[in-house]
N, C-alpha and C positions, 0 to 999 in steps of 0.2 A: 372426415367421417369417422375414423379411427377413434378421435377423441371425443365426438358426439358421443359416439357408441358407447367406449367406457365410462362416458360421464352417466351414461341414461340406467348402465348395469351396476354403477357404483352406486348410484343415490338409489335406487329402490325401482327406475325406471318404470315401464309399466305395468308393475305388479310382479315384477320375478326377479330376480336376483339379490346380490347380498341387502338383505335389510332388517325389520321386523320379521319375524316367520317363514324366512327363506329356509326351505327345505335342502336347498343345494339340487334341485331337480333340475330346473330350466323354465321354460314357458307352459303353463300349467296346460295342461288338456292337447298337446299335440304331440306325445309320446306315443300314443294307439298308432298315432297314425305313419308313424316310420315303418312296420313291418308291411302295410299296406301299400303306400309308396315303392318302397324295397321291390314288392310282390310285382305291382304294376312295369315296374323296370324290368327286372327280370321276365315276365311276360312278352314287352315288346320286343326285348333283345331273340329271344327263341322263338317269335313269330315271323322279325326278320331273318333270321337265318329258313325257317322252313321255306320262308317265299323264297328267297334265293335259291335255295338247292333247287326247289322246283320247278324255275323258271328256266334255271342251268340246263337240267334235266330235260327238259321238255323241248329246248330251243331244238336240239337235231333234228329231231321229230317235227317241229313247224319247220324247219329250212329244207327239210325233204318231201315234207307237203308244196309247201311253195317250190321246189326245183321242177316235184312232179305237175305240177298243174300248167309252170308256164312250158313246158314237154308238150303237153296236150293242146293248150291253147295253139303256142306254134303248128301242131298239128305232126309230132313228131311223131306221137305215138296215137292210137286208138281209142276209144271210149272202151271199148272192152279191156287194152292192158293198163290206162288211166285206172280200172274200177279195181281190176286185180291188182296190183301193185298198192293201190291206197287201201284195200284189205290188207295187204301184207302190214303193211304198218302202222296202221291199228293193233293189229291183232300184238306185236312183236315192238317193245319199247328200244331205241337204239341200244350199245349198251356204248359206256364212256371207256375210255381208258387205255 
């Protein structure tokens, strides 16, 4: 493949590299689009990191919902301190750490 390749960039290949009117640029008209690519990467990488914190974030807060409810279901606790305690933690995000 190696030697495909530099046989296709030595002889003039398909329109770019060393030949007649090579500029030393590369493949004409896909320069624009490194910064765009670039941008879209960097994108996904800082959209995965915010889902992750906020998943992190949030798990306490569902695993005390769900502790609280199957409480209630069992019948441990009340429909009145079920209501109160699941305002509490609404109201009040856990904190970590």
């Amino acid at each position: 493949m190696t030697t495909t390749l530099s046989t296709l960039v030595l002889a003039g290949g398909p329109g770019w590299g060393p030949g007649p009117g090579w500029d030393g640029g590369g493949p004409p008209g896909l320069w624009p689009l490194i910064p765009i690519v670039w941008g879209l990467v960097w994108l996904a990488v800082i959209a995965t990191v915010v889902v992750l914190l906020w998943r992190r974030g949030s798990g306490d807060t569902r695993s005390a919902r769900s502790a609280l409810a199957e409480r209630f279901a069992r019948g441990d606790i009340t429909e009145q301190e079920y209501g109160e305690r699941l305002a509490v933690l609404r109201r009040r995000p856990p904190r970590s750490g």
